[in-house]
N, C-alpha and C positions, 0 to 999 in steps of 0.2 A: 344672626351672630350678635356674641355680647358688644357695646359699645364701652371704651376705657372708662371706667371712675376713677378718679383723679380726687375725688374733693377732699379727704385727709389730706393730701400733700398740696393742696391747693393752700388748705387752712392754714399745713403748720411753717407753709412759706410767710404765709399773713402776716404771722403771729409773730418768726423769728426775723422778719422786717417793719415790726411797727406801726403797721397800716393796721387800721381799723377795716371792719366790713364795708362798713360805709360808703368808705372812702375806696378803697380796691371798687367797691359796685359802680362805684362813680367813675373812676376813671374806665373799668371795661364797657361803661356806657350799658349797663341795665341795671335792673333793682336791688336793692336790699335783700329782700325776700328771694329773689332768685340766687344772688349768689350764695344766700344759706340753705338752699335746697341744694344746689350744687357742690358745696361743705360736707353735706350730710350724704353725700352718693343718691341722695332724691331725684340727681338730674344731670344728663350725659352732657358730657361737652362737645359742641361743635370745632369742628376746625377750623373754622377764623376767630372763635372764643379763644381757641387751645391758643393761636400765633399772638393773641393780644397776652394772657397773660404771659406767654412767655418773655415779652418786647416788656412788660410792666413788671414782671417779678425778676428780669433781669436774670432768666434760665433760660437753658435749650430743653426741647420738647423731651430731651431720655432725662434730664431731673424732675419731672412730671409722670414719671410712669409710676410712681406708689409704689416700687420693687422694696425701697427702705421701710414703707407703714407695711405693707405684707406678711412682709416676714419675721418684723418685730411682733406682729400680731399672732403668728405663727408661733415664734418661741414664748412669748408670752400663754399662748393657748398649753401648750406643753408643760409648761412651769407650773400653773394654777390646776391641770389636769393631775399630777402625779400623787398618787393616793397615799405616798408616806409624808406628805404634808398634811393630811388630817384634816383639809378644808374643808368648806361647804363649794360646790360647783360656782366659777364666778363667769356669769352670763357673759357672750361674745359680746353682745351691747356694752358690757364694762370694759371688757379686754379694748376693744374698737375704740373707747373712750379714755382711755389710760395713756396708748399708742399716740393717739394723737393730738391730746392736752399734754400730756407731760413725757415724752418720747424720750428723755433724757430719763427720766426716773425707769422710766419702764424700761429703757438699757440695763441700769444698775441692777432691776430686779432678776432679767435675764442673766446679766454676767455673775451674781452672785449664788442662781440657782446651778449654773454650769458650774464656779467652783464645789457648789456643795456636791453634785454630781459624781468630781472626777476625784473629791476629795470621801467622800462615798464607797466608792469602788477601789482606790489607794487600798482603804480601811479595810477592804473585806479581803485582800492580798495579805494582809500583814498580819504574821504569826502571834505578834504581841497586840494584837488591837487597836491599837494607835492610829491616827489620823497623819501624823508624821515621819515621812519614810526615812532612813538613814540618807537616799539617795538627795537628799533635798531637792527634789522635784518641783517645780513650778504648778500650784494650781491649774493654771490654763495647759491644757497640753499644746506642745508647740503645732502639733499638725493644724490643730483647729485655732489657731492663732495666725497662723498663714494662713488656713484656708478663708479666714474672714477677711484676713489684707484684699486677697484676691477677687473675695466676693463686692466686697465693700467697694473695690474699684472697678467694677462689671466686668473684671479680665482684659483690663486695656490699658496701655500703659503709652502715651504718645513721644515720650522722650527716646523711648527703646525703640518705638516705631522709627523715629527721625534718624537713628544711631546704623539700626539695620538695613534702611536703605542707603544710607552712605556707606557702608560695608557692601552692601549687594551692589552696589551700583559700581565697585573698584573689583567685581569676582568676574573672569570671562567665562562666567558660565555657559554662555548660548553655543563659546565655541568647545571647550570644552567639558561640560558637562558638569553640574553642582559638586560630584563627589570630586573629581579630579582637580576643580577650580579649587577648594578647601584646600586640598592637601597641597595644594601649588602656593596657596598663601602660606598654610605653617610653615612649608619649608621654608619657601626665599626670603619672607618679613621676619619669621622668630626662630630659623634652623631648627625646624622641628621634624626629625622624619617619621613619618607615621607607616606602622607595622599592622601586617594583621595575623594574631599567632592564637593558640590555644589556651585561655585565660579562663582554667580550673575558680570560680569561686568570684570572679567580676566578668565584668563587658567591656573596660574602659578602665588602663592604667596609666597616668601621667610621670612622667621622670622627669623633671626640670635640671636634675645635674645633667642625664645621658642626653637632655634634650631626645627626647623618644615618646611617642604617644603608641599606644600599644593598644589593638583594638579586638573584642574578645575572635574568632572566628565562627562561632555560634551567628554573630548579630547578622540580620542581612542588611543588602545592600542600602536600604533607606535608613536604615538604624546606623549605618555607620556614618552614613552622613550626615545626621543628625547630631552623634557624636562628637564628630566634626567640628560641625559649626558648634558645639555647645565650647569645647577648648577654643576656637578663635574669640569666644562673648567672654570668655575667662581673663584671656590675654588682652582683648583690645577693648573691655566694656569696663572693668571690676572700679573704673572711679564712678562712673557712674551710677552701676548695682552700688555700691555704699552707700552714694549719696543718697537713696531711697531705703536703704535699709536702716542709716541714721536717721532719717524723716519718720521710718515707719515708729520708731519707738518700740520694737519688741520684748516682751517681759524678760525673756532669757538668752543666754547664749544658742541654745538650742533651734528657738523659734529663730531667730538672726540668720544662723546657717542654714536652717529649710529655707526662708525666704531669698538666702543668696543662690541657693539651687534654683527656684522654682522661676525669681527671673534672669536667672542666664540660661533656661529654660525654653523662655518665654524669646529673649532673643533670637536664641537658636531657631527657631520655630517662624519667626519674624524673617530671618535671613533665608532660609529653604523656602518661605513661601512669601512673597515681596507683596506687601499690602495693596497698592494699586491691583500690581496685575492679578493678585489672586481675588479682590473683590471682584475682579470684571469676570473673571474665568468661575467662578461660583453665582453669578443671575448671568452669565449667559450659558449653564450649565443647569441652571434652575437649582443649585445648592444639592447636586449629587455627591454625596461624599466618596461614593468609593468612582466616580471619572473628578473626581479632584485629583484625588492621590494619586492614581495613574498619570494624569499632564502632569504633575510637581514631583514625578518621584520616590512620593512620600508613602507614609503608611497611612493604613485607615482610620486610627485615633489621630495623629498626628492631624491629614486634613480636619477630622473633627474640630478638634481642640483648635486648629487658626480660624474656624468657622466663629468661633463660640466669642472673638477677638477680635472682630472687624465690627467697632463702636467710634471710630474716628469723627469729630465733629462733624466734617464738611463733607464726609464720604461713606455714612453707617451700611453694613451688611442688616440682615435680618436681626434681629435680636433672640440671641439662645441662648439656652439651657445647658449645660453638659454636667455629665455624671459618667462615673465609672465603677463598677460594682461589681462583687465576685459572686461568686455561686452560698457561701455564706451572708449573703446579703450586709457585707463589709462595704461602704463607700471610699475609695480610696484619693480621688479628685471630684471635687463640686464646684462649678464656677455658673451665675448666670448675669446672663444681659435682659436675661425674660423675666417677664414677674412669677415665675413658681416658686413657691415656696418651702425649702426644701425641711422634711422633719430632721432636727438635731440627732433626738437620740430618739433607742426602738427600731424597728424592721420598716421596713417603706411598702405599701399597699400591695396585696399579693396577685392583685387585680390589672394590674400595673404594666406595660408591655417589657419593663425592664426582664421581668423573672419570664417571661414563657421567650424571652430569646434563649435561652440557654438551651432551649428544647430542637431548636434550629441553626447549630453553628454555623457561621460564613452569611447566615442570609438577615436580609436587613429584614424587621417587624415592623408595620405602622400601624399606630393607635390615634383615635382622637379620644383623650381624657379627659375627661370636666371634674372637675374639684366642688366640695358640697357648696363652697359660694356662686357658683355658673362659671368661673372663672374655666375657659376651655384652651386645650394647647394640642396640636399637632405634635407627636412623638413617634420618632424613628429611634430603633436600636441594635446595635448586632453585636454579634460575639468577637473577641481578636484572641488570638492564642500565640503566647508564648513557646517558645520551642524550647523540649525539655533536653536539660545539658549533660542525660545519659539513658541507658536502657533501665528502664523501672520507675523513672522520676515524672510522677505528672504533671501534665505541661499545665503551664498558667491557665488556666481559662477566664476570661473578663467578660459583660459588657460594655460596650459606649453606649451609651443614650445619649440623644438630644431632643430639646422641641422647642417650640417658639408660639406665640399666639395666635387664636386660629385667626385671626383680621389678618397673619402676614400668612397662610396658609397656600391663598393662591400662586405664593412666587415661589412654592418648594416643590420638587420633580413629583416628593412622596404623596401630595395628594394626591396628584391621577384618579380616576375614576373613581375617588371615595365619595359620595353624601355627605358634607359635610353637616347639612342640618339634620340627618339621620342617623350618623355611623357613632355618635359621642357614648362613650363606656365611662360610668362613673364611680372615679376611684376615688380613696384620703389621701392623707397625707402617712397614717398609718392607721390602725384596727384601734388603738386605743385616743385617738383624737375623733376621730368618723362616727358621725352621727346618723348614718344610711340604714335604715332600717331594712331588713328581713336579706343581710346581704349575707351568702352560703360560701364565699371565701374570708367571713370576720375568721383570726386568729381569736384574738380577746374581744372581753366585753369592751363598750368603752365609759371610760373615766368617768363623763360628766352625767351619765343616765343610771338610774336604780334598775336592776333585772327586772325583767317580768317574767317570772317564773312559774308556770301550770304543770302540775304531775299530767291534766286529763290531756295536754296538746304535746305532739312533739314538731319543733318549727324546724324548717329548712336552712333558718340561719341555727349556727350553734349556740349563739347567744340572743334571745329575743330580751328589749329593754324596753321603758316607758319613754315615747316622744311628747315632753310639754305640746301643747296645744297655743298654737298662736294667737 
């Protein structure tokens, strides 16, 4: 099994505190030279190396995990790939170096290739040409402006944490039961009576004149609970959701209200599944998602997604991934605690466990994937389906995916009997980033290599290319 390289974030902790190498080498009490091997991913860090710089760089061990140099590296790799920039291919050794000398600049070059991106495709909507829509739209789209709030904070938020157990802790759930407990609080705190009626066209209508919360009859019964508690985080949280939506700085009006959705959201979800007791009940479960949902209630995304959110300093869960993706290969939610790094834009590797769940709805897939850097993750994924809201209308179909690194692989149910150092299937990040030679699921060529094209051979991959030579 791979061991963490840390040393980009090792360095550009160095860097944005002032310390020379030197000096850092001196106080972890070894060389020069060794801590620039360990700079340069030369050389793994021990674990009483990991606890000194954390005590000296004045971090906890998850700002050491490189998930922020990853993925900058990631988008970055994406941005210098795309072939209507004209470039010459610019070596990962540049990208690696860019990342992590100037991390700041190389945000700028991402954020500005994302607007030309979405300012791009605007363009090729609009009947007159233009670059500028009547709707004055915000370059950034709001989705992916939340979705980076989210990303950016590993999907954990500890003040919502603090907010939802003092809410949980006032619900007599145990005696009467989460959905009943909720509606026991809207009534008697906010005279709210909650209905559950045929609601053509939503799931979830609020009236604050009739005082009425009106709940679709479609939903089942964990989705209305869920509901539920999303109206009590409305009611009893919204100074707090501001206070972090003022913090966030969001570009537009737009991006603001997804964010004020996503965490009263995140409360709700907080309250249904209570952070202690659901970390204890997830390792002494060994992180089954679907006998989660079953003790909490809940649905199968739902325990997913509180999986993906137990980062608490003093009390972390495993560290994961989550994704949710349609049969169009649309991602609709990305959140991780894991270092993957997920492709911005383009289709996501066809090799992937994501896509061949669709081929087995209800049952859960496990893959070990390794990424072309060794970088390897345990992935589990299943289907959840929507129920469709008449005869002829087809029902949602989704995946959940999650993974986590394969070092935390032994505490999850899903390795069972797998090889860990045998079973690894090696996917990209997508067909036009992946440099995996002779691979018979490429879609496209990729970006950074020339074909190599023979009339006299026909190869197994559809695109055979030229690999530089190390």
């Amino acid at each position: 099994m791979s061991k963490p390289m840390i040393g980009r974030t090792v360095r550009r902790l160095r860097l944005e505190q002032g310390q020379t190498q030197q000096g850092l080498a001196s106080k972890l009490g070894i060389s020069t030279s060794y801590l620039n091997l360990i700079e340069h991913d030369q050389r793994a860090v021990t674990a009483a190396l990991l606890i000194k710089l954390t005590e000296i760089l004045h971090v906890d061990i998850a700002s050491l995990s490189g998930i922020p140099e990853r993925q900058l590296e990631s988008d970055l790799r994406e941005a210098f790939a795309d072939p209507l920039l004209n470039a010459e291919p610019v070596p990962d050794s540049e990208t690696q170096t860019l990342a992590a000398s100037a991390p700041l600049a190389a945000r700028a070059v991402t954020s500005l290739y994302r607007a030309w991106r979405v300012a791009r495709d605007e363009a090729a909507h609009d009947d007159q040409g233009g670059i500028t829509l009547p709707s004055g739209r915000k370059i950034l789209l709001p989705n992916e402006e939340v979705r980076d709030f989210f990303h950016d904070h590993a999907n954990h938020f500890p003040q919502l944490e603090d907010l939802a157990e003092a809410l949980g802790g006032e619900l007599p759930a145990a005696t009467l039961g989460m959905n009943h407990a909720l509606a026991e609080r809207l009534r008697h705190r906010h005279g709210l009576v909650v209905a559950v009626k045929p609601l053509p066209g939503a799931l979830r209508i609020f009236d604050p004149a009739a005082r009425h919360l009106i709940l679709s009859d479609m939903l089942p019964r964990e989705s209305r609970g869920f509901q539920m508690a999303f109206q009590l985080a409305l009611l009893e949280a919204r100074d707090l959701v501001e206070e972090i939506v003022k913090a966030a700085d969001m570009s537009s009006r737009d991006s603001k209200e997804l964010l004020r959705i996503g965490l009263l959201n995140y409360l709700a979800g907080a309250v249904l599944m209570p952070y202690a007791p659901y970390l204890a009940a997830a390792q002494e479960l060994r992180y089954d998602a679907e006998s989660l949902a079953a003790r909490f209630g809940v649905s199968y995304e739902q325990a997913c997604h509180r999986l993906s959110t137990l980062q608490r300093s003093n009390a972390r869960g495993v560290p994961f991934f989550f994704l949710r993706i349609d049969p169009a290969g649309n991602v609709s939610k990305r959140f991780s605690a894991a270092r993957f790094p997920f492709a911005r834009f383009g289709g996501n590797c066809p090799r992937w466990i994501i896509h061949a769940a669709f081929a087995t709805p209800g049952t859960v897939r496990v893959q070990v994937a390794q990424l072309p850097d060794g970088a390897t993750f345990l992935c589990f994924a299943r289907t959840i389906t929507a129920a469709a809201s008449h005869w002829g209308e087809p029902p949602a179909v989704r995946v959940v995916a999650m993974g986590c690194e394969i070092e935390r692989a032994s505490e999850i149910v899903y390795a069972e009997g797998l090889d860990l150092a045998r079973a690894a299937v090696g996917i990209g990040l997508s067909c036009r980033l992946c440099d995996r030679p002779e691979c018979r699921s490429r879609a496209f060529p990729p970006l950074a290599h020339r074909l190599a094209l023979d009339m006299k051979t026909t190869s197994a991959s559809p695109y055979r290319f030229e690999v530089p030579k190390k």
